[in-house]
N, CA and C atoms as an extended XYZ file, in Angstrom:
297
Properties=species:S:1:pos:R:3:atomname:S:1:resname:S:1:resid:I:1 pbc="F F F"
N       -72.440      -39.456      -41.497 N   UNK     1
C       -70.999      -39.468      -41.548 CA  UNK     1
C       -70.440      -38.049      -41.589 C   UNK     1
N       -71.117      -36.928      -42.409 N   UNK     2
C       -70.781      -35.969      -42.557 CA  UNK     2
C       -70.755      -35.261      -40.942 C   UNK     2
N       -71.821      -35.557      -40.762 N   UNK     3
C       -71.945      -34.816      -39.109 CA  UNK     3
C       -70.305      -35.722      -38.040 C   UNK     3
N       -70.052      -36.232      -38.069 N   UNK     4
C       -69.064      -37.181      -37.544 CA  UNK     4
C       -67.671      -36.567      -37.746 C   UNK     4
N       -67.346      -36.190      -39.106 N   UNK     5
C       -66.679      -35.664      -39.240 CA  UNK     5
C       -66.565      -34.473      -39.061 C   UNK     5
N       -66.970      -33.887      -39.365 N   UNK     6
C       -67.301      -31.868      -38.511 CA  UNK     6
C       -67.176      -31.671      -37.214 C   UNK     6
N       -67.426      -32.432      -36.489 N   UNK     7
C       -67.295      -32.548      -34.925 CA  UNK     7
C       -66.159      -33.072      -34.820 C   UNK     7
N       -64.979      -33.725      -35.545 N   UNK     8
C       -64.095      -34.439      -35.237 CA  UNK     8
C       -63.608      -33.121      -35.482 C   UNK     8
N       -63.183      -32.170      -36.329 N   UNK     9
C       -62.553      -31.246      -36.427 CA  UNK     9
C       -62.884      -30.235      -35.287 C   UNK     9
N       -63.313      -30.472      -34.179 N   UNK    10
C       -63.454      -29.677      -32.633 CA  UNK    10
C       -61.634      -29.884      -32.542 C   UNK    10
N       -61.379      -31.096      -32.645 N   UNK    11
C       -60.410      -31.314      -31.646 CA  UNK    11
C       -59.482      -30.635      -32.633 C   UNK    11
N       -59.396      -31.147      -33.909 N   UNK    12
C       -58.372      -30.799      -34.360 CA  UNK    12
C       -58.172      -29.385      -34.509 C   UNK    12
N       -59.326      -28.414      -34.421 N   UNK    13
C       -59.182      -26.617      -34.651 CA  UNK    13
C       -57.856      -26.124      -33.998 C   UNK    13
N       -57.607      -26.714      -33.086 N   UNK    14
C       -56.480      -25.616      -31.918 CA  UNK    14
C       -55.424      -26.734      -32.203 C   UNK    14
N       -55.088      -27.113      -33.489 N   UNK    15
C       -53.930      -27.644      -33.798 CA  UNK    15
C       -53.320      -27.245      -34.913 C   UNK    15
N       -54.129      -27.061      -35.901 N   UNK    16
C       -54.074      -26.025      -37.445 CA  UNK    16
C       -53.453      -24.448      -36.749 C   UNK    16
N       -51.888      -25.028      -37.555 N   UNK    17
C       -51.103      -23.747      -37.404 CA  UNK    17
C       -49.579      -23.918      -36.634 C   UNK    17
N       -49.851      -25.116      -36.183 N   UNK    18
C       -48.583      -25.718      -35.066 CA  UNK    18
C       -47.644      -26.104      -36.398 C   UNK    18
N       -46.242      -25.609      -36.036 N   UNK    19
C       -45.287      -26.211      -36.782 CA  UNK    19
C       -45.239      -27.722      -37.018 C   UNK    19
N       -45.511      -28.402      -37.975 N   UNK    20
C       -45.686      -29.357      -38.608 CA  UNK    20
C       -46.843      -30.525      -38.534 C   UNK    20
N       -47.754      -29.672      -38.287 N   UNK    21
C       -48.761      -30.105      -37.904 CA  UNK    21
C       -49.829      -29.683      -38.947 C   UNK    21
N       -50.558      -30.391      -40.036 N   UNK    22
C       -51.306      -30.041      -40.795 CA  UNK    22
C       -52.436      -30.906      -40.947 C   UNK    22
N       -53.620      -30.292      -41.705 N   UNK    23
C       -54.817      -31.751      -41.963 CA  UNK    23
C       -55.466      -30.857      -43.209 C   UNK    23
N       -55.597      -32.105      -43.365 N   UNK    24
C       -56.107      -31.784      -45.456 CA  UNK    24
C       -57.457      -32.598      -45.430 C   UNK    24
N       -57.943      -32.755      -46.221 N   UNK    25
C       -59.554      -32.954      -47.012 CA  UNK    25
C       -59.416      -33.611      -47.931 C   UNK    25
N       -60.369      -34.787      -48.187 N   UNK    26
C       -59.976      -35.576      -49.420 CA  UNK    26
C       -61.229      -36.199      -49.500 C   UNK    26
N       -61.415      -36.594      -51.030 N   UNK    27
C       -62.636      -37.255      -51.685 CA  UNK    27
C       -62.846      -38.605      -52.018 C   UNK    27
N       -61.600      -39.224      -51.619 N   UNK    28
C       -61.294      -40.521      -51.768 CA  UNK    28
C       -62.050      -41.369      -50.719 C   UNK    28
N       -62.787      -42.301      -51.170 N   UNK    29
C       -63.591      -43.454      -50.337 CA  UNK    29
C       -62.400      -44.107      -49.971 C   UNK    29
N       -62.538      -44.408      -48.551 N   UNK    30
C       -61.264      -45.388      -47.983 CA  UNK    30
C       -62.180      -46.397      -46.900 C   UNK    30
N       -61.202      -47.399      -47.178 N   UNK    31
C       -61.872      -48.620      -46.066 CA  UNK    31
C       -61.015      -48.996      -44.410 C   UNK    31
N       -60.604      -47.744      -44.288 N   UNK    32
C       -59.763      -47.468      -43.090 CA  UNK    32
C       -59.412      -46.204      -42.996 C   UNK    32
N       -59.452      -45.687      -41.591 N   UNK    33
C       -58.890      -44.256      -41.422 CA  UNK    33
C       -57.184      -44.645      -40.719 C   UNK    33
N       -56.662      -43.803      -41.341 N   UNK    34
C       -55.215      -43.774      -40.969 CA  UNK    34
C       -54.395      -42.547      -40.589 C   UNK    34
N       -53.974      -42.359      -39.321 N   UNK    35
C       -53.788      -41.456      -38.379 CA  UNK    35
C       -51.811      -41.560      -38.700 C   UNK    35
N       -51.516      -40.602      -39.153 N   UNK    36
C       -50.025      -40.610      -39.171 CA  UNK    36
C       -48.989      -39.566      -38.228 C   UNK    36
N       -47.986      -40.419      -37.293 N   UNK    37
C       -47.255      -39.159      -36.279 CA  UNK    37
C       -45.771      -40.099      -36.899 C   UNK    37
N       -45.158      -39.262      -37.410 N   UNK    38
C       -43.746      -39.669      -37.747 CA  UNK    38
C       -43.522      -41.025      -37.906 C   UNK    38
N       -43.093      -42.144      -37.109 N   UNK    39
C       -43.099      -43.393      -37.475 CA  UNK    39
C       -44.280      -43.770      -37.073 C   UNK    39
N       -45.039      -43.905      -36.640 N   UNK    40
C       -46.391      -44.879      -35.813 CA  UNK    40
C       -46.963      -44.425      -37.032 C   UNK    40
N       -48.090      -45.439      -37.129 N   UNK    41
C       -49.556      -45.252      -38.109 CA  UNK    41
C       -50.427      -45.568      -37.789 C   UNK    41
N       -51.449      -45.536      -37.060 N   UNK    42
C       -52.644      -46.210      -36.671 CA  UNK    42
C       -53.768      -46.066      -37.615 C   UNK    42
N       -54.191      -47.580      -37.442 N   UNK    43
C       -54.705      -47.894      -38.781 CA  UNK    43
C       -56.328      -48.181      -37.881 C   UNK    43
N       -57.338      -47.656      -38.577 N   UNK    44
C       -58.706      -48.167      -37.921 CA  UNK    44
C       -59.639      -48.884      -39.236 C   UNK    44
N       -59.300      -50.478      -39.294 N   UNK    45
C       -60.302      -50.655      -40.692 CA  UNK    45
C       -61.329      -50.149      -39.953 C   UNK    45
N       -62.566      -50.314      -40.829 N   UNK    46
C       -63.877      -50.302      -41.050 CA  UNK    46
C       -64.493      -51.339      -41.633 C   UNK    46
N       -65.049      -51.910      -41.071 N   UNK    47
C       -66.614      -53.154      -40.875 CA  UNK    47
C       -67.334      -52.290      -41.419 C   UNK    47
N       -68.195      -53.360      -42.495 N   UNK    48
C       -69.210      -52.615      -42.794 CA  UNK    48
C       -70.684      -52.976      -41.364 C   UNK    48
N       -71.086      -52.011      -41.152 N   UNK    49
C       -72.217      -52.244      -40.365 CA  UNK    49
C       -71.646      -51.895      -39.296 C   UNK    49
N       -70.365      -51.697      -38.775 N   UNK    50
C       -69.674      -51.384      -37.214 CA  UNK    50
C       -69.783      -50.414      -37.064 C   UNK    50
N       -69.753      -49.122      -35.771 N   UNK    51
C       -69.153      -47.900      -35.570 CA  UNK    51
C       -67.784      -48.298      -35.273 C   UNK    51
N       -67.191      -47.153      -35.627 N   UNK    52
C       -65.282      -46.913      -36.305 CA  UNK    52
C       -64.890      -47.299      -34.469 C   UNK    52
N       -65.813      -47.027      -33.410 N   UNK    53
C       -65.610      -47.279      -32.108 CA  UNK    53
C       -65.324      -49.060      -31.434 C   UNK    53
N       -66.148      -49.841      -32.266 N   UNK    54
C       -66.286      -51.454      -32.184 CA  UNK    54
C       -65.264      -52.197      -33.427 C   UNK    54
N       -64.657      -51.295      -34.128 N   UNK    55
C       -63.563      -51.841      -35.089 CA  UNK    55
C       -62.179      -51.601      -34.194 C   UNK    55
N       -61.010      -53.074      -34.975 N   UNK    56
C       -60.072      -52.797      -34.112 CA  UNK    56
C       -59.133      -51.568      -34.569 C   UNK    56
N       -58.007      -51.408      -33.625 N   UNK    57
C       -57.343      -50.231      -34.232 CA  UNK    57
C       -55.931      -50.949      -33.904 C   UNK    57
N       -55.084      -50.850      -35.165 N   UNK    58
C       -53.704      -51.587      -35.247 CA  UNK    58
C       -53.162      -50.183      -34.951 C   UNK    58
N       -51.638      -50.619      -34.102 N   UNK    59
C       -50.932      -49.213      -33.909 CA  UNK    59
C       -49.637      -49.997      -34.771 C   UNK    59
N       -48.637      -49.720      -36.232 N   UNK    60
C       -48.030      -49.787      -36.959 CA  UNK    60
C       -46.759      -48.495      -36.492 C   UNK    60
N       -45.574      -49.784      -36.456 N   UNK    61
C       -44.316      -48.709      -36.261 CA  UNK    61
C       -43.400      -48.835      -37.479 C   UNK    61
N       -42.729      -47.888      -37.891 N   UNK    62
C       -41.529      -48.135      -38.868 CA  UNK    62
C       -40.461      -48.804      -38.318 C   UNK    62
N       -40.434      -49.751      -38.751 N   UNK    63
C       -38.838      -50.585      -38.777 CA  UNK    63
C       -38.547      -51.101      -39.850 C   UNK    63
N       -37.170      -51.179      -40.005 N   UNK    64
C       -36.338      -52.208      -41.012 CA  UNK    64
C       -37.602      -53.966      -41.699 C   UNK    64
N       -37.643      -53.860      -43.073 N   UNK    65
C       -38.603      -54.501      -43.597 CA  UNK    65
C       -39.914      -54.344      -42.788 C   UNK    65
N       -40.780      -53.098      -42.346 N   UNK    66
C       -41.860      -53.489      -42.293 CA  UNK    66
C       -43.259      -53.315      -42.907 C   UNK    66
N       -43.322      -53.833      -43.572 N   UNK    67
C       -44.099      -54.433      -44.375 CA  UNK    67
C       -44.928      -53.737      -44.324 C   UNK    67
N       -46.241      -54.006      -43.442 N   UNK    68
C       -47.664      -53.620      -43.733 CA  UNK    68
C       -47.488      -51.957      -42.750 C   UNK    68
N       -46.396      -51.703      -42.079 N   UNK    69
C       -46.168      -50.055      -41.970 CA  UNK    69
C       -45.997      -49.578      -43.990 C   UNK    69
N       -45.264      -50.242      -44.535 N   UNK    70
C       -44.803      -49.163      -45.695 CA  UNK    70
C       -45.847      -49.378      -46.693 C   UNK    70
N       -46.885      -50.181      -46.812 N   UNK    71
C       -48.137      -50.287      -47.881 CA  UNK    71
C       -49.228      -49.491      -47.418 C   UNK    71
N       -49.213      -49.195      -45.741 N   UNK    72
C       -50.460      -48.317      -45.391 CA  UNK    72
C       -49.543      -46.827      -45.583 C   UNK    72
N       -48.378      -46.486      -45.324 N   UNK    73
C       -47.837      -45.206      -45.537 CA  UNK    73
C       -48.121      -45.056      -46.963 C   UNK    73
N       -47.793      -46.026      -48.068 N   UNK    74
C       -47.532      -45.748      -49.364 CA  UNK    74
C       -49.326      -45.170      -49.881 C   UNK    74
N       -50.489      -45.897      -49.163 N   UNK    75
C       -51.475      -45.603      -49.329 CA  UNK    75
C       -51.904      -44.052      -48.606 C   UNK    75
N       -51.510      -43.889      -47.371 N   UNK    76
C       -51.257      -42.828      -46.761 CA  UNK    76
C       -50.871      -40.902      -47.901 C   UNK    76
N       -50.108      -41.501      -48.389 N   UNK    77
C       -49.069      -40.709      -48.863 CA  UNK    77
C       -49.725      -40.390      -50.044 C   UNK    77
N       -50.397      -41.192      -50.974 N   UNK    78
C       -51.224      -41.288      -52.367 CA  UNK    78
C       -52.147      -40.286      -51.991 C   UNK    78
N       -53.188      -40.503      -50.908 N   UNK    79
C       -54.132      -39.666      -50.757 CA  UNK    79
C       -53.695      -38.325      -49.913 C   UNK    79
N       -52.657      -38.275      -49.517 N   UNK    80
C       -52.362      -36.828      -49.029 CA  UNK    80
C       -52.071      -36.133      -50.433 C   UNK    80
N       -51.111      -36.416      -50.882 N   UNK    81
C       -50.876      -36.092      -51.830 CA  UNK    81
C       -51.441      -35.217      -52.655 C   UNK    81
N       -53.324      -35.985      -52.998 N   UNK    82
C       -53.972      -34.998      -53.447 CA  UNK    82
C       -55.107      -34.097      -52.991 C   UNK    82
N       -55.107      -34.235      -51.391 N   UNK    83
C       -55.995      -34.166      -50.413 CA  UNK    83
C       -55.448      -32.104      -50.650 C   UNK    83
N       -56.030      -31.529      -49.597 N   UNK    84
C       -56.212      -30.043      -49.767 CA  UNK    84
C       -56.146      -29.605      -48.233 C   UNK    84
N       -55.877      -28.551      -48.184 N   UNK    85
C       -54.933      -28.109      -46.878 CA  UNK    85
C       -56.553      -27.849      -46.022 C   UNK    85
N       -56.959      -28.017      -44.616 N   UNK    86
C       -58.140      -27.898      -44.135 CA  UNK    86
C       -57.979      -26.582      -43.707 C   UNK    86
N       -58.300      -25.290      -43.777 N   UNK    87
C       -58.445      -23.886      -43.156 CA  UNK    87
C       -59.993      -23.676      -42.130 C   UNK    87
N       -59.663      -23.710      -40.818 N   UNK    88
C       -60.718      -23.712      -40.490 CA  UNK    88
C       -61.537      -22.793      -39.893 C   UNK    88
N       -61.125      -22.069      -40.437 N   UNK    89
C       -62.039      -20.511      -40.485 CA  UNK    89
C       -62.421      -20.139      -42.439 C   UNK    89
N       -62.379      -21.597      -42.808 N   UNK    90
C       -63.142      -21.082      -43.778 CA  UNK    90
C       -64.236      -22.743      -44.192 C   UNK    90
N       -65.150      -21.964      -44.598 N   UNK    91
C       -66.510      -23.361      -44.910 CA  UNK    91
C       -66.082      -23.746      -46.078 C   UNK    91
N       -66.241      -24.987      -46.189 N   UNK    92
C       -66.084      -25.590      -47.989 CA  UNK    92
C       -67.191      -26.444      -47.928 C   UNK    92
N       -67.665      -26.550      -48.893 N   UNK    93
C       -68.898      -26.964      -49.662 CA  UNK    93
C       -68.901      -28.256      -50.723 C   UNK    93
N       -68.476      -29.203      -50.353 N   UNK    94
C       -68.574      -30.129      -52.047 CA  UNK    94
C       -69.469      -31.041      -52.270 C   UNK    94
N       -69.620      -31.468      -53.458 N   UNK    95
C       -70.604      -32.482      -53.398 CA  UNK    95
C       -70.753      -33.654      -53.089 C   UNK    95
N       -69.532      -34.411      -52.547 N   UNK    96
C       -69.199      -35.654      -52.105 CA  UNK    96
C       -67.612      -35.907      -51.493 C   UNK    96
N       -67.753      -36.867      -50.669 N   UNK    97
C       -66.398      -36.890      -50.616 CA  UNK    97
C       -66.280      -37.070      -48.515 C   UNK    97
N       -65.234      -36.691      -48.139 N   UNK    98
C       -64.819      -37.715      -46.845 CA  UNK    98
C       -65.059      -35.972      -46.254 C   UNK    98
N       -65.638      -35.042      -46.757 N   UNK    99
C       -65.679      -33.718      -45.997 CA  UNK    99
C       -66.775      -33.108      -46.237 C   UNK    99
């Protein structure tokens, strides 16, 4: 998983630094990755036993009462919250965690 993620940050390198454009690091076990651009949320659960590639991926818009947009933002938002800014010209090291 670790290797998975390190390579995912290829793409994101030449985006760190764009006006409002940020990505943080976090230690929190989650049972979905959740991709946030202003209103949209795309949500990818995770199967246990699947690659994140054979799971479905919900695309979630903000509108008036919607529901399962404002419980994945509210979850969204919890873990940014205490997540840590990604610098990627510098290595971090921890002992566990989604980095």
């Amino acid at each position: 998983m670790v290797a998975k993620i390190r390579a995912s940050f290829t793409y994101y390198r030449a985006l760190v630094g764009y006006p409002g454009c940020e990505v943080r690091l976090h230690d929190t076990m989650l049972y979905n990755s959740l991709f946030r651009y202003d209103d949209h949320l795309l949500v990818n659960p995770h199967i246990w036993g699947q690659p994140a590639s054979a799971n479905p991926l919900f695309q979630l818009r903000w509108t008036a009462n919607a529901e399962w947009f404002e419980r994945y933002d509210e979850s969204f938002e919890a873990v940014w919250k205490s997540a840590r800014p990604w610098a990627p010209d510098r290595q971090e090291h921890h002992r566990s965690g989604q980095d």
